[in-house]
C-alpha positions in Angstrom: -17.0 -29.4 18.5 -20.0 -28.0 17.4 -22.0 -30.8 19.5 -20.3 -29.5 22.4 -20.8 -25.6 21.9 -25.1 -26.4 21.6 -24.8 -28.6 24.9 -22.3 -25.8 26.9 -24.9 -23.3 25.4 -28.1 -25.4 26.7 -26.4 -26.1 29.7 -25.7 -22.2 30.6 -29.2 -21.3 29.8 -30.9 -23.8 32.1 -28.7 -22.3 34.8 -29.1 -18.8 34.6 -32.8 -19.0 33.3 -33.9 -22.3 35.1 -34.7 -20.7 38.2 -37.2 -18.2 36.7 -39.2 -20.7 35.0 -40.1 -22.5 38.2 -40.3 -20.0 40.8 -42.8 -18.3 39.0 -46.2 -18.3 41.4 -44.7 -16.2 44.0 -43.3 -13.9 42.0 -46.6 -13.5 40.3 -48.6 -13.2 42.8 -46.0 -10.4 44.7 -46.1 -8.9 41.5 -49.9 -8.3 41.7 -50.3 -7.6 45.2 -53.1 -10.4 46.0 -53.7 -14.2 46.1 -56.1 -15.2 43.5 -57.8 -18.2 45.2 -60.3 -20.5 44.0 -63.2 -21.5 46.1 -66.6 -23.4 46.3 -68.7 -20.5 47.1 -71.9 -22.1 48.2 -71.2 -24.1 50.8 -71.3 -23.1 54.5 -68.2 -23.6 57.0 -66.3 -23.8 54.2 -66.7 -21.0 51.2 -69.6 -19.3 50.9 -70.0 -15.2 51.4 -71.8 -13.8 54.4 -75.0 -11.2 53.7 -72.1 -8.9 54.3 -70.4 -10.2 51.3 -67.8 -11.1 53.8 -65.8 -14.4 52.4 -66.3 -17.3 55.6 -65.0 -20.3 55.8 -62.4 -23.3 56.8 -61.4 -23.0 52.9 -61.8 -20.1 53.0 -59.2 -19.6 55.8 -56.6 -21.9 54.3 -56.2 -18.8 51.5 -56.2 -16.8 53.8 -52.8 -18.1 55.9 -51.4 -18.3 52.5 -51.5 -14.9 52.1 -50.6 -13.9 55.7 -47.3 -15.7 55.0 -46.9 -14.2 51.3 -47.5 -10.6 52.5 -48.0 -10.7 55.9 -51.9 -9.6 55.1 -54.2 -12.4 55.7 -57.1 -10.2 53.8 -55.0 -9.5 50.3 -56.8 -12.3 48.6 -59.3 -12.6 45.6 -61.7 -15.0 46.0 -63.2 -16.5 42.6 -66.1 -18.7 43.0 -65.9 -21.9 40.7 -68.2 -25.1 40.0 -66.8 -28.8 40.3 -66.4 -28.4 36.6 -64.4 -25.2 36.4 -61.9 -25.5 39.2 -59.4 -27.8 37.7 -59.2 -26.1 34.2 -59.2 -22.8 36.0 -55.8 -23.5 38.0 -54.2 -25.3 35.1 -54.9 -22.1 33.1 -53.5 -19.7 35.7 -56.9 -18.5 36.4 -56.3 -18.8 40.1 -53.1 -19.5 41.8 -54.6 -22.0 44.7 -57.3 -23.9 44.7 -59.1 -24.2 48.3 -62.3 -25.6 47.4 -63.2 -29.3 49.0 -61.2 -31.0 46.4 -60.4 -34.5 47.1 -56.9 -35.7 46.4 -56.9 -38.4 43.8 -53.9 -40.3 41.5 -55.2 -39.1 38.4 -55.5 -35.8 39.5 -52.1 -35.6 40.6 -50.8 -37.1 37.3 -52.9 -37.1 34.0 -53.9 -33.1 35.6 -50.9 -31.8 35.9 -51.4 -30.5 40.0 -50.3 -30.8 43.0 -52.3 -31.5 46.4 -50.7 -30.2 49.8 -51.0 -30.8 52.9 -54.5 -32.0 53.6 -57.1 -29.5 55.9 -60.0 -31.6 56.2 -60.3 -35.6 56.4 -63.9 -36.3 54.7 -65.8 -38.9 53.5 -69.3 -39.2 51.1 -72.3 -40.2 52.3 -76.4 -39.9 51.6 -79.1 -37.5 53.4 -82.5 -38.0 52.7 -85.7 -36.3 54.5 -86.9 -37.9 57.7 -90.6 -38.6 56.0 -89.1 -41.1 53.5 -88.5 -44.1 56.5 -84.9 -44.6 55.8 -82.2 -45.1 58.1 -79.7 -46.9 56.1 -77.9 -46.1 52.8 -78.4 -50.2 51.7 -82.4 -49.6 51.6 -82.2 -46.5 49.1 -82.3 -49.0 46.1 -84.1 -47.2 43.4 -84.2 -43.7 44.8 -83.1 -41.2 42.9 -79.9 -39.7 43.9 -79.1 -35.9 44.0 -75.4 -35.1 43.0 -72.9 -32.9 41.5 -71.1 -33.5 38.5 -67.2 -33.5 37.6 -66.8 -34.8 41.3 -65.2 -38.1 42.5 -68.6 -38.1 44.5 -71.0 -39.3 41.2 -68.2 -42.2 40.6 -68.2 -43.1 44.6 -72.0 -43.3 44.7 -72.3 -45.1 41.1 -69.9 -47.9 42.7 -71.8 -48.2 46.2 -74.8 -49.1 44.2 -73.3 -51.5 42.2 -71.2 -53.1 44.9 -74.5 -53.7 46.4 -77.1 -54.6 43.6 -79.3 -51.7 43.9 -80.4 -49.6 41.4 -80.2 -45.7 41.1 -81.8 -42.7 38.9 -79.1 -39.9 39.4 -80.2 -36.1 39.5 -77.0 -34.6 38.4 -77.0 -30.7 38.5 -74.0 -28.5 38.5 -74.4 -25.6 41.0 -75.1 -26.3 44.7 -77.8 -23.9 45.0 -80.0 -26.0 41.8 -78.7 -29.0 43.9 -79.8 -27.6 47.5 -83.3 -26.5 45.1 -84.0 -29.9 43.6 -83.4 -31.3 46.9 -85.6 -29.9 49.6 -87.7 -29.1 46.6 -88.8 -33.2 46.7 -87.4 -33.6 43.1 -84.7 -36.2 44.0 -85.2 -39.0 47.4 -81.4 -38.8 48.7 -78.7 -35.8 48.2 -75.4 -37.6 48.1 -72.2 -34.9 49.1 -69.0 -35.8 51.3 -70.5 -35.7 54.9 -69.6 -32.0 55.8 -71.0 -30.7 52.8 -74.2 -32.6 53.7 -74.0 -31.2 57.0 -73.4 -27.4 55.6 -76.7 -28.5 53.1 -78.6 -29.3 55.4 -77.9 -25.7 58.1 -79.6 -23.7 55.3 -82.1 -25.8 54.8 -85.4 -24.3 54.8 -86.3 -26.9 57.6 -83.3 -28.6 59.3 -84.3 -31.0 61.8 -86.6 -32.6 59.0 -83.5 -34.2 57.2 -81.0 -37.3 58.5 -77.4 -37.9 57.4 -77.4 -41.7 57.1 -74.5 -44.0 58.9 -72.8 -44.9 55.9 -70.1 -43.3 54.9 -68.9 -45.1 51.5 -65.6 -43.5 50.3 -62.3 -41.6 52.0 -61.8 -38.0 50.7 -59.1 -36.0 51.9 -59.5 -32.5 51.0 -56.7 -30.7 50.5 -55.3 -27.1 48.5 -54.3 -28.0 45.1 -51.2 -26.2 43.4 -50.0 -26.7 39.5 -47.1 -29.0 39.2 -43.7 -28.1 38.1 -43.8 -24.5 40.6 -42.1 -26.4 43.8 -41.7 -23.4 45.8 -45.3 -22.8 45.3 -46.2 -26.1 46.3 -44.0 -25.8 49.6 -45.6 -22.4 50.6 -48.8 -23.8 50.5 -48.0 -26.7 52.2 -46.2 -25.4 55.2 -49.3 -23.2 55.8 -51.6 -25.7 56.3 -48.9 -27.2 58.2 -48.1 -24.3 60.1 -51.5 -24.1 61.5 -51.4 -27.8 62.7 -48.2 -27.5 64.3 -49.6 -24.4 66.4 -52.4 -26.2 67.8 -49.9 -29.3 68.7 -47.6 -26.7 70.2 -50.6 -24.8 71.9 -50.2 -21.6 70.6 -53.1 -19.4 69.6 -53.8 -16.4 67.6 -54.5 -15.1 71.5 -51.4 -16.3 73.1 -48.9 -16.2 70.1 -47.1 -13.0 71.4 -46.5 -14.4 74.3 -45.3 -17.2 72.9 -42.5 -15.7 71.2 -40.7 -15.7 74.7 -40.8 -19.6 74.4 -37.5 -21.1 74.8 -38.7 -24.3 73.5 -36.4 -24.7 69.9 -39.3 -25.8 68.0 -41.6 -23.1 68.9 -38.5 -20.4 68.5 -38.3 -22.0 64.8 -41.8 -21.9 63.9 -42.3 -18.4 64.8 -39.1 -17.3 63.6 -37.6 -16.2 66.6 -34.8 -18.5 65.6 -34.6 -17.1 62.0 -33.8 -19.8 58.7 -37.2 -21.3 58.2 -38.3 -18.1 56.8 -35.8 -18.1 54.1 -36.0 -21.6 52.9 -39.7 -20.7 52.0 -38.4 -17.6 50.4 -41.0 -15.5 52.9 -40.2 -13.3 55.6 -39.2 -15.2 59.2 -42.7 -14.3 60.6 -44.5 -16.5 57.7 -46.0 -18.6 60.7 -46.5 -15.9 63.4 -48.8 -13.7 60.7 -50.5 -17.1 60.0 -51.5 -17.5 63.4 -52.0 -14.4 64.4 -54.2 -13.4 62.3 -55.9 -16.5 60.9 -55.2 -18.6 64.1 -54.4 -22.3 64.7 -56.3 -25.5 62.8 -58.3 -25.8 65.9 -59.6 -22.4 66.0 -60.2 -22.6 62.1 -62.1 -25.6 62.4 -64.2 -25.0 65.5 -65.1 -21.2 64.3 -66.1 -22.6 60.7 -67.7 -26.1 61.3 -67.5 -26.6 64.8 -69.7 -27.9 67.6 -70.8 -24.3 67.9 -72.2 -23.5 64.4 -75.0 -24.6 62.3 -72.6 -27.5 61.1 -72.1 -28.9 64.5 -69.2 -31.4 63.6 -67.1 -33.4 65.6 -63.0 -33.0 65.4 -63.3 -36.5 64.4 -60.7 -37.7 61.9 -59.4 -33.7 62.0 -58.6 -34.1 65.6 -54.8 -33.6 66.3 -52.6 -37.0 66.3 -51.9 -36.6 69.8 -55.3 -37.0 70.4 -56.9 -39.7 68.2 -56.9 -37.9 64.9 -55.1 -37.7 61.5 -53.9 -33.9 62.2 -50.3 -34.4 62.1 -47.6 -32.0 61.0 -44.0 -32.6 60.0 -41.3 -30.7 62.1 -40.7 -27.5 61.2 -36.6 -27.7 60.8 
């Protein structure tokens, strides 16, 4: 009988207190009245501050549609600048409550690190740049350079496997903050800079010299960057998701943060969903009905994040490529919004 009174007891306390324990993000961050993001920082197009101090940035962004469908105020967020090194242990100790900082999605990361990766927001993959001078236009003839790159990244494993896949020796340079990295660089101290590909293009805009530099062909590993959330906080998790998600879905649905008040005279279903005209999306998030509408309104669709941040009209001058829309050759694909 007594058994039976702990396991009625247990049983009553995960019910009534169950709930609390794992809705606990938003509540938190409701509670304080900002998102506390973490970001890179120091790298253009994605997180880097103007000479404004103005936060810029496809990452950058992504925290920012968070918080446009938490509050309905895409600019109550905290930005906190973090190294490869301090980003992990800084969401699993509550530092931050999202992590939007070029992280690649990996198994162990998702397992043995507790976290959670949503939706991704840009396809990526590593490769080298060197300097024009040096003669090199392939990755396989940089046997015995010495290799720029950051460390606590899946980017010093990627480029310490390329070279032993293909018999070549390496001397890596491994230095923790970008700007040292960027220094030791275009400084001459190391032959190649190794970095996913649009980091190597964001390098090389602020580069003292630009056109001097080459991103070679290669591109030697698949990184999907994507927000990271703790595990165990599934609300969390699907907020985050369905903002990334949200912005993809406008671009597929052509609505833009120009056009999205006119779009709320749609009569097509999905587009009456996503914008809350036809109200119950809103509430399964546990956000206000207009989650999606503030997201693109005031942050704008994935194709206006990506072409205002890294686009063919900035310094970065990338291609849609792999983040073009799935209607249209890319990866960029949404699930319905139902």
């Amino acid at each position: 009988m007594k058994v039976k009174c702990v396991a009625l007891v247990m049983v009553l306390a995960f019910l009534f207190t169950g709930g609390a324990v794992f809705a606990g993000t938003l509540d938190e961050v409701k509670a304080r009245g900002v998102l506390t993001a973490g970001v890179n920082g120091q790298v253009f197009g994605f997180s880097m501050p103007d000479e404004k101090g103005v936060w810029k940035g496809l990452d950058v962004d992504t925290a920012k549609a968070i918080a446009a469908a938490v509050f309905g105020d895409a600019g109550k967020v905290k930005f906190v600048a973090l190294t490869a090194v301090q980003r992990l242990p800084a969401l699993q100790s509550k530092e931050i409550d999202v992590l939007c900082r070029n992280t690649t999605v990996t198994l162990t990361r998702e397992t043995t690190n507790g976290l959670n990766f949503a939706h991704v927001n840009y396809y990526d993959g590593q490769g080298f740049m060197v300097h024009k001078k040096l003669g090199v236009k392939s990755a396989k003839q940089l046997g015995g350079a010495t290799v720029c790159v950051l460390p606590g990244t899946t980017t010093e494993m990627n480029a310490a496997d390329y070279f032993r896949k293909n018999g070549m020796a390496w001397k890596p340079v491994v230095i923790e903050q970008n700007v040292e990295l960027n220094k030791a660089f275009f400084g001459g101290r190391c032959d190649s800079l190794t970095s996913d590909a649009s980091q190597l293009a964001a390098h090389r805009s602020v580069a003292p010299n630009p056109d001097e530099y080459i991103i070679l062909p290669e591109i030697i590993s698949k990184e999907p960057l994507a927000p990271v959330v703790r595990h165990g906080d599934d609300q969390w998790y699907d907020i985050v998701n369905w903002a990334v998600m949200a912005m993809i879905e406008a671009e597929e649905s052509g609505i833009t943060s120009q056009n999205v008040d006119d779009m709320l005279k749609s009569t097509d279903p999905n587009i009456q969903r996503l914008l809350g005209v036809t109200p119950g999306m809103g509430k399964a998030l546990g956000l206000d009905e207009k989650w999606a509408y503030n997201i693109i309104k005031q942050v704008g669709n994935y194709g206006e994040v990506f072409e205002r941040n890294v686009g063919k009209n900035t310094p970065l001058k990338l291609d849609r490529g792999l983040n073009e829309l799935w209607t249209k050759g890319g990866l960029m694909y949404a699930a319905p919004v139902r």
